[in-house]
N, C-alpha and C positions, 0 to 999 in steps of 0.2 A: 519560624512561623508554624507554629504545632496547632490544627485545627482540632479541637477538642467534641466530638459529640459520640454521643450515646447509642452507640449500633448494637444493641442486641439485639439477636435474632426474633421475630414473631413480633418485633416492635413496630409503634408506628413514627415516623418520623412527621416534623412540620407539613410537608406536601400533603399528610396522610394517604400514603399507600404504604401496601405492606409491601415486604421483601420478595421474592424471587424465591418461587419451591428448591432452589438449589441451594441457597442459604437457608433457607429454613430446617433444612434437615440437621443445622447445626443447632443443640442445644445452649440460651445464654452462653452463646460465645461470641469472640467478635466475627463482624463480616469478612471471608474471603469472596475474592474477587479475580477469575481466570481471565486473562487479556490475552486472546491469540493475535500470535507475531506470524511470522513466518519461517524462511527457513535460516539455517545459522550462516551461511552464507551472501544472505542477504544485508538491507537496512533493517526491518520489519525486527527484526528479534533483539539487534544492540538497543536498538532507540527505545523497545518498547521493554526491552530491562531496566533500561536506565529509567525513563517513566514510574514503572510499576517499584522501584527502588524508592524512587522520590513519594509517591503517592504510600507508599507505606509506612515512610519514617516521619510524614510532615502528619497524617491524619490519624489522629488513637483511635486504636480497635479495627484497622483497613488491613488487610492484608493483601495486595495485588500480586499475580504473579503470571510472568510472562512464558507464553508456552509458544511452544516452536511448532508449527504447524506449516500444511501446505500451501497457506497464504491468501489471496480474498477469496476467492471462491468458496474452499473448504471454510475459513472464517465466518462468512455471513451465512453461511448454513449451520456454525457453531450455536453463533448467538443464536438464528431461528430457534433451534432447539431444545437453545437453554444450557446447552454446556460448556457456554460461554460466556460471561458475561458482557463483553467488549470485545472489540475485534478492529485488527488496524486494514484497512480492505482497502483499493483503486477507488477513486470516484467513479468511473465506468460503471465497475464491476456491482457496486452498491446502485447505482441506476437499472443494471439489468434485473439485479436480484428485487427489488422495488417492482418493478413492472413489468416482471415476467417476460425476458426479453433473452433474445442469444443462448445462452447455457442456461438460462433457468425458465426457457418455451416451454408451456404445458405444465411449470408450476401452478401453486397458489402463491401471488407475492407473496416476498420476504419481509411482510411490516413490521416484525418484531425489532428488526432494525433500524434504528433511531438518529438521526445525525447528532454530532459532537462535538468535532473541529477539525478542519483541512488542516493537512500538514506540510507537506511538500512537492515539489514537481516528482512524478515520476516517470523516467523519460525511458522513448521507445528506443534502446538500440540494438543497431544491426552491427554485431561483431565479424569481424574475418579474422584470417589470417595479411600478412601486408604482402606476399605474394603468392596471394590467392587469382588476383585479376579481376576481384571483384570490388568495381569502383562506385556503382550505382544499384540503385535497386534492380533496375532492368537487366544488370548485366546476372542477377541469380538466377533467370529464365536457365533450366535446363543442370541446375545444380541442385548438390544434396543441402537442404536446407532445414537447419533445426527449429519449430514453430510455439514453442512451448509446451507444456503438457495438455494431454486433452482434456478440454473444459476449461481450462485458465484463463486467467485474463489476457496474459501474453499472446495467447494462441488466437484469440479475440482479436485484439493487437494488430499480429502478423496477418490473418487474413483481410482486415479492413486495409490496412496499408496495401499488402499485395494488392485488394482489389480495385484501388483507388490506383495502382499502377497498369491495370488490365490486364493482372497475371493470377491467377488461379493456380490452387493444389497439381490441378491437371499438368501444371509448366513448369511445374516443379518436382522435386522429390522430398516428398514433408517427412518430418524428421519429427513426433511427438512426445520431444525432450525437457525437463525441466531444467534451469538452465546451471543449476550444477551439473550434470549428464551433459550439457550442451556445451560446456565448457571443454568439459573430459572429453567429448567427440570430436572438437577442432583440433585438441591438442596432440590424438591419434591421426589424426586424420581422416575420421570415418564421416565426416561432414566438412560443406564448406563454407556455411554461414551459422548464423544464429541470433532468435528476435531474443532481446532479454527487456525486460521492462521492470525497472529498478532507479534509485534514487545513485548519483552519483557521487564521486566516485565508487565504484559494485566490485569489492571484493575479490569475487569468482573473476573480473579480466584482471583485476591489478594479479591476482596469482598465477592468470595465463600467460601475463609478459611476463615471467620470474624463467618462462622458458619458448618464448615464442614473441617474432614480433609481429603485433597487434594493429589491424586498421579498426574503423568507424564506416559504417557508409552512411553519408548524407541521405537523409530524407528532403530534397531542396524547397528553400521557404515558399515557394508559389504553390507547389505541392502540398505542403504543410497547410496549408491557409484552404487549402479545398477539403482536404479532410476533415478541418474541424468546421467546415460551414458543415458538411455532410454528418457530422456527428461532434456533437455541441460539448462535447466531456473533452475533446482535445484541445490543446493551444501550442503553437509553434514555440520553440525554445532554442537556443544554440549549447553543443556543449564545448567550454571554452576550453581552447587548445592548451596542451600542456596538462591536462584533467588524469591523462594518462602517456606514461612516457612514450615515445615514438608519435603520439599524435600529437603535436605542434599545432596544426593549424585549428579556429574554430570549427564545429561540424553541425551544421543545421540538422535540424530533428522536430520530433512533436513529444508531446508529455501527456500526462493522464494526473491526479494527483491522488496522492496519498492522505488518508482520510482515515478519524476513530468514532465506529460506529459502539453506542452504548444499546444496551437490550432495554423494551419497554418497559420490562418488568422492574429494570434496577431503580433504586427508590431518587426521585428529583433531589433532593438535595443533598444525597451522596454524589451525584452526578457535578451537581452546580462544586461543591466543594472540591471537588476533582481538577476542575476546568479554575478553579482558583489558585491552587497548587500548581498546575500546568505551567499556565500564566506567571507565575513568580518569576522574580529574574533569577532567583538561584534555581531554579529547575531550569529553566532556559537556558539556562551558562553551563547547566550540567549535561544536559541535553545537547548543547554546542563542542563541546570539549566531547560529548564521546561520538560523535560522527560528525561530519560536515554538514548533510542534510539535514541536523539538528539546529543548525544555524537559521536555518530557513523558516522554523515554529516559527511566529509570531500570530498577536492578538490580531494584528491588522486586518490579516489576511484570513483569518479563524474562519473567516462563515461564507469564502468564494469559491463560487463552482460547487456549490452545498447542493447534490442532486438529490437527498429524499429531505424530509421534514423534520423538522432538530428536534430531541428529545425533551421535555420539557424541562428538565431543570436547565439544557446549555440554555434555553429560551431564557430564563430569570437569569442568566449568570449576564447574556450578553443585553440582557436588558439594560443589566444595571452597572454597563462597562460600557454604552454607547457614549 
């Protein structure tokens, strides 16, 4: 499925808009295109290799490439700026950035950032060790507890959850770790929990069982259901037992979703063309076969929980795919 068009730079395409001053600096050559992932650790960097693999070999003249990056925060401050073209972000985190909100209080919104298509659950967990003693959220009152990095989404995350427990920094001892760091701290011991918010199964615990064994703590569904009336970007999820070795049982939790935000700037119908390629079943299948949460892509699902404004060309792509 080779989609053939004409991307020289300073050109106009059908939409008529021009390119992106980041592409324009290339002379008649073809379009490159930066997709910030996250970290290698993560989902965020396999899947959106695998992506930016697909999106290169199916459309002549595309060159996408996936950069490993500090993940949505840093991302939708990428795109803001243009040194980005795309960016795989939280749906949260692209609501905050959108409306000025949590880590991005006392911006100018981030509208440069355009919605694209929801990807997958990306779900809150709270890792331990299994004799840690920590069975509940409430029971981390009074422990060292890793929160994610400062500014992250994670960290975001972890204090809403805390506070929808009625526990605060104050009850704790916060730990502003990313969750590679947060890994390596349970595994020393220099910590005794940790938020990670990630697409399942996440890498970084399946190599902390390789020498430690590994709990979950339940976020419990009644709980779950009040934090997402209280904040509308979440939904309750379970992760099914067996996900990782030693946990057996399912473990109620809540999720955020995973989301590809395209820059204003990039031209509509590179974008719609993209969201074509996406959509294929051999991207799909390729996309399935390199992570499990790739399984989870589908068109169905493309445009739920879509917290800012699609960018104009996924608008014609989904128009003509309802």
């Amino acid at each position: 499925m080779k989609i053939s068009r004409n991307l020289m730079v300073c050109g106009v395409l059908g939409a008529g808009l021009m390119f992106p001053v980041s592409v324009a600096a290339q002379t008649d050559g073809p379009l490159s295109i930066s997709l910030a992932t996250g970290g290698t650790g993560g989902v965020y960097f396999p899947l959106g290799g695998a992506m930016a693999e697909a999106w290169s070999s199916e459309i002549d003249g595309l060159t996408v490439t996936a950069e490993s990056t500090g993940a949505s925060v840093v991302n939708v401050r990428l795109v803001q700026s243009g040194e980005s073209e795309m960016a795989m972000v939280q749906n949260d985190i692209a609501n905050y950035a959108y409306n000025s909100d949590e880590m991005f209080d006392g911006d100018d919104a981030l509208d440069n950032n355009m919605g694209m298509a929801m990807l997958y659950p990306e779900l809150i967990q709270i890792v331990t060790l299994a004799d840690s003693g920590i069975s509940s959220v409430n029971d981390m009152t009074g422990r060292s507890v890793a929160v994610g990095a400062p500014g992250s989404g994670t960290e975001a995350n972890a204090r809403q959850i805390l506070s929808a427990h009625d526990i605060d920094y104050a009850d704790i001892t916060e730990q502003f770790l990313p969750f590679g760091e947060a890994v390596d701290a349970l595994r020393d011991g220099r910590i005794d929990a940790a938020f990670l918010t990630a697409g399942i199964p996440t890498a970084a615990v399946i190599d902390l069982q390789s020498t430690h064994d590994v709990s979950i703590v339940p976020i419990e569904a009644e709980m779950g259901g009040q934090i997402a009336d209280t904040w509308p970007f979440y939904s309750t999820i379970t992760i099914p037992g067996g996900t990782y070795s030693g946990v057996e049982d399912d473990v109620s939790t809540v999720t955020v979703l995973a989301m590809i935000v395209a820059s204003a700037d990039l031209d509509a119908n590179v974008v719609e063309n993209m969201l074509e390629v996406l959509y294929d079943d051999a991207t799909l299948e390729r996309l399935c076969d390199t992570h499990v949460r790739g399984c989870d892509i589908s068109l169905d699902t493309a445009q739920e929980a879509m917290p800012i404004p699609l960018h104009p060309g996924a608008e014609a792509f989904y128009g003509n795919n309802d």
